[in-house]
Kinemage of the C-alpha trace (Angstrom):
@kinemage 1
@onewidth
@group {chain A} dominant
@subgroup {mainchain}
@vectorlist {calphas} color= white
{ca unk a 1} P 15.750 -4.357 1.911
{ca unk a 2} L 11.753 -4.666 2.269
{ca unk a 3} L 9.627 -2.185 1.175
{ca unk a 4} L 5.945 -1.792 2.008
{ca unk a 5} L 3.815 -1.030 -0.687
{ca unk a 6} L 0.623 1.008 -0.453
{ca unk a 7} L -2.899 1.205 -2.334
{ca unk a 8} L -1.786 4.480 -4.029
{ca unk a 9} L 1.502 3.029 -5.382
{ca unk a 10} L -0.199 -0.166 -7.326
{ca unk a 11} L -3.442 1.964 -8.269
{ca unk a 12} L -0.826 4.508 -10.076
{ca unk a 13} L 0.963 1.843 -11.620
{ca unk a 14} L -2.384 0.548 -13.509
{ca unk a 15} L -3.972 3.598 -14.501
{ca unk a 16} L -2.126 5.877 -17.013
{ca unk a 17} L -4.385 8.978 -16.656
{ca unk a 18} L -3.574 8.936 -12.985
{ca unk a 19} L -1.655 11.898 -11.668
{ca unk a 20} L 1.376 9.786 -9.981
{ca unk a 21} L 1.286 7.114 -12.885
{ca unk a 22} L 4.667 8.690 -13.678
{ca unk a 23} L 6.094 8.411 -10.510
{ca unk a 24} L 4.728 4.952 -9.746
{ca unk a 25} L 6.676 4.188 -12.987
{ca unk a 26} L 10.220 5.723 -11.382
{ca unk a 27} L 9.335 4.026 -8.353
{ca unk a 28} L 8.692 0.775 -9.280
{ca unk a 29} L 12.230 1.110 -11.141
{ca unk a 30} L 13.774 1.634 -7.808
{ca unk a 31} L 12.256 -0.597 -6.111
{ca unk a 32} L 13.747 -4.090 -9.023
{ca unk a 33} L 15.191 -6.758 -6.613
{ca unk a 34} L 13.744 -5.548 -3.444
{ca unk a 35} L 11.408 -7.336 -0.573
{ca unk a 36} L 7.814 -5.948 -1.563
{ca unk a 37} L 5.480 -6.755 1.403
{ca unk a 38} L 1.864 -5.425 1.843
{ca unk a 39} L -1.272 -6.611 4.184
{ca unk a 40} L -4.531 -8.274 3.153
{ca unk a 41} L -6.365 -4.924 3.341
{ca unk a 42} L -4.067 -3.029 0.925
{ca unk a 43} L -5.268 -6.142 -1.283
{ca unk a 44} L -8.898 -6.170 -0.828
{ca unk a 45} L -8.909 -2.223 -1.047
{ca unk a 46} L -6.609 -2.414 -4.224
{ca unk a 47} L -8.290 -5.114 -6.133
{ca unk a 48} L -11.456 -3.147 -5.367
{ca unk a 49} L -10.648 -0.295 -6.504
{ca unk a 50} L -9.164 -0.903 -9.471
{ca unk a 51} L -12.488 -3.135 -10.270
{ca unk a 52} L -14.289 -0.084 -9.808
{ca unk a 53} L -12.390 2.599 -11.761
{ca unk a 54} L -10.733 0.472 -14.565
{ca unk a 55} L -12.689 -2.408 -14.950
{ca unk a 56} L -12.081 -6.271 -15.194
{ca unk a 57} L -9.256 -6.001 -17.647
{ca unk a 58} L -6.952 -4.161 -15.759
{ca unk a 59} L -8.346 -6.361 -12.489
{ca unk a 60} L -7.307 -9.381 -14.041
{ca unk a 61} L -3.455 -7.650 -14.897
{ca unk a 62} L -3.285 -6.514 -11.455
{ca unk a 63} L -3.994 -10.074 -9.870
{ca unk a 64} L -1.992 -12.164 -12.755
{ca unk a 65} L 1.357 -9.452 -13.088
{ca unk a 66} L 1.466 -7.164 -10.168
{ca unk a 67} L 0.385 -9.437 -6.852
{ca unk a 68} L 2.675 -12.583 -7.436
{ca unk a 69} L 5.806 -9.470 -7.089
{ca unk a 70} L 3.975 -8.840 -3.254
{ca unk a 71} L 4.258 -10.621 -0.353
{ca unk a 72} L 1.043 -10.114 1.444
{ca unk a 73} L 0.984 -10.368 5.053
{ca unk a 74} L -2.970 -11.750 6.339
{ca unk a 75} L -4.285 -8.750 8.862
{ca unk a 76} L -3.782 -11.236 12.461
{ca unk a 77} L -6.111 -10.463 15.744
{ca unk a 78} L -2.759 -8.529 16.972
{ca unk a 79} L -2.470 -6.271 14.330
{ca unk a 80} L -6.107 -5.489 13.928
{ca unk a 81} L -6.426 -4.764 17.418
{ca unk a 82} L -3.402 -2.559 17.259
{ca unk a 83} L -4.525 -0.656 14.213
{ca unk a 84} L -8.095 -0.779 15.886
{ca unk a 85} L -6.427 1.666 19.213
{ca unk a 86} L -4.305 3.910 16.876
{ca unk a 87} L -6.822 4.855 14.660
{ca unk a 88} L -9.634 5.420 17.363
{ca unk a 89} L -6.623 7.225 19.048
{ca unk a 90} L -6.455 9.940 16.271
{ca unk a 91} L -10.059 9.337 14.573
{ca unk a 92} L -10.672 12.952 14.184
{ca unk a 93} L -7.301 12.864 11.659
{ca unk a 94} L -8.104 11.869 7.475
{ca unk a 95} L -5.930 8.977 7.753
{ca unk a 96} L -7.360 5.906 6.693
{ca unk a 97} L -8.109 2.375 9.184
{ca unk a 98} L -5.998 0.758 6.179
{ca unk a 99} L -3.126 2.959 6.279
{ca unk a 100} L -3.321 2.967 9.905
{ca unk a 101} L -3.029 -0.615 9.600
{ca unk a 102} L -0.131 -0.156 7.193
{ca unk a 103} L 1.658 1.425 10.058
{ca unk a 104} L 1.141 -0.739 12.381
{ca unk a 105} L 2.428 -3.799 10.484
{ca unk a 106} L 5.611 -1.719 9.172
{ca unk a 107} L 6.339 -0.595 12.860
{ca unk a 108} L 5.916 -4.396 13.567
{ca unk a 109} L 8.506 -5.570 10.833
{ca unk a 110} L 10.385 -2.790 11.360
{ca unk a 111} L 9.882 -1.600 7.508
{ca unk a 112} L 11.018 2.585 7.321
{ca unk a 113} L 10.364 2.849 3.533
{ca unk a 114} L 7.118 2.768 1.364
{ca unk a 115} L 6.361 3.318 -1.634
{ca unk a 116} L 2.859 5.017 -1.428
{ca unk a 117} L 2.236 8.425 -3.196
{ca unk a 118} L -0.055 8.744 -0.353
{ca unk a 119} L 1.652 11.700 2.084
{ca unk a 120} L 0.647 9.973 5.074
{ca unk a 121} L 2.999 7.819 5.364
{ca unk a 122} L 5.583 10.457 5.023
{ca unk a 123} L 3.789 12.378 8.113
{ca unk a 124} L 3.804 8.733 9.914
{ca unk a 125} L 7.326 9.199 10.017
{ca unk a 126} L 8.017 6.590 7.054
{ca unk a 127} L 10.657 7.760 4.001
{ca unk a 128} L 8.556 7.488 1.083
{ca unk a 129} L 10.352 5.640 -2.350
{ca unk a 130} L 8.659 7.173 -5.294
């Protein structure tokens, strides 16, 4: 079955002293064998971050261990667009252009599970693996 996989999920799975590194761990136990897909601005915000917070050590293990297990859909004109209306739909709500893109993409591939620690998703409507 495919799973999407969010920012929060790989983020938690790299740093140790973060709060839902322990339930990224039980997560990413479920998750062995399964269809891991996530878009190319979970990537660039991911890589990022991770660049930012815990340097170019754990950059380089994210990139070499963790995104050849992804497969990373490339953000099309469609989606975009569609992301684009939903989030300038609801732009007064905390929820992120990337996870509004997130949505979009799993509503496209008709994806129901994540595995985000992000509660978002669960609000979105999307049963959260974690």
């Amino acid at each position: 079955m495919t799973v999407f996989v969010d920012t929060s999920a790989i983020y938690a799975l790299l740093d140790r002293d973060d709060d839902g590194h322990v339930r990224a761990l039980r997560g990413q136990e479920l998750l062995m064998g399964e269809d891991l897909v996530t878009h190319s601005y979970v990537l660039a915000e991911v890589i990022s971050l991770v660049r930012q917070r815990l340097g170019p050590d754990a950059t380089a293990r994210l990139i070499d261990d963790f995104l050849p297990a992804l497969r990373v859909v490339d953000v099309d004109e469609g989606l975009r667009a569609r992301a684009t209306e939903a989030y300038r739909n609801a732009v007064r709500s905390a929820v992120s252009f990337v996870d509004r893109t997130s949505f979009e993409l799993m509503r496209q591939l008709g994806i129901s599970r994540a595995f985000a620690l992000d509660s978002d998703f669960d609000t979105a409507g999307f049963v959260l693996v974690s």
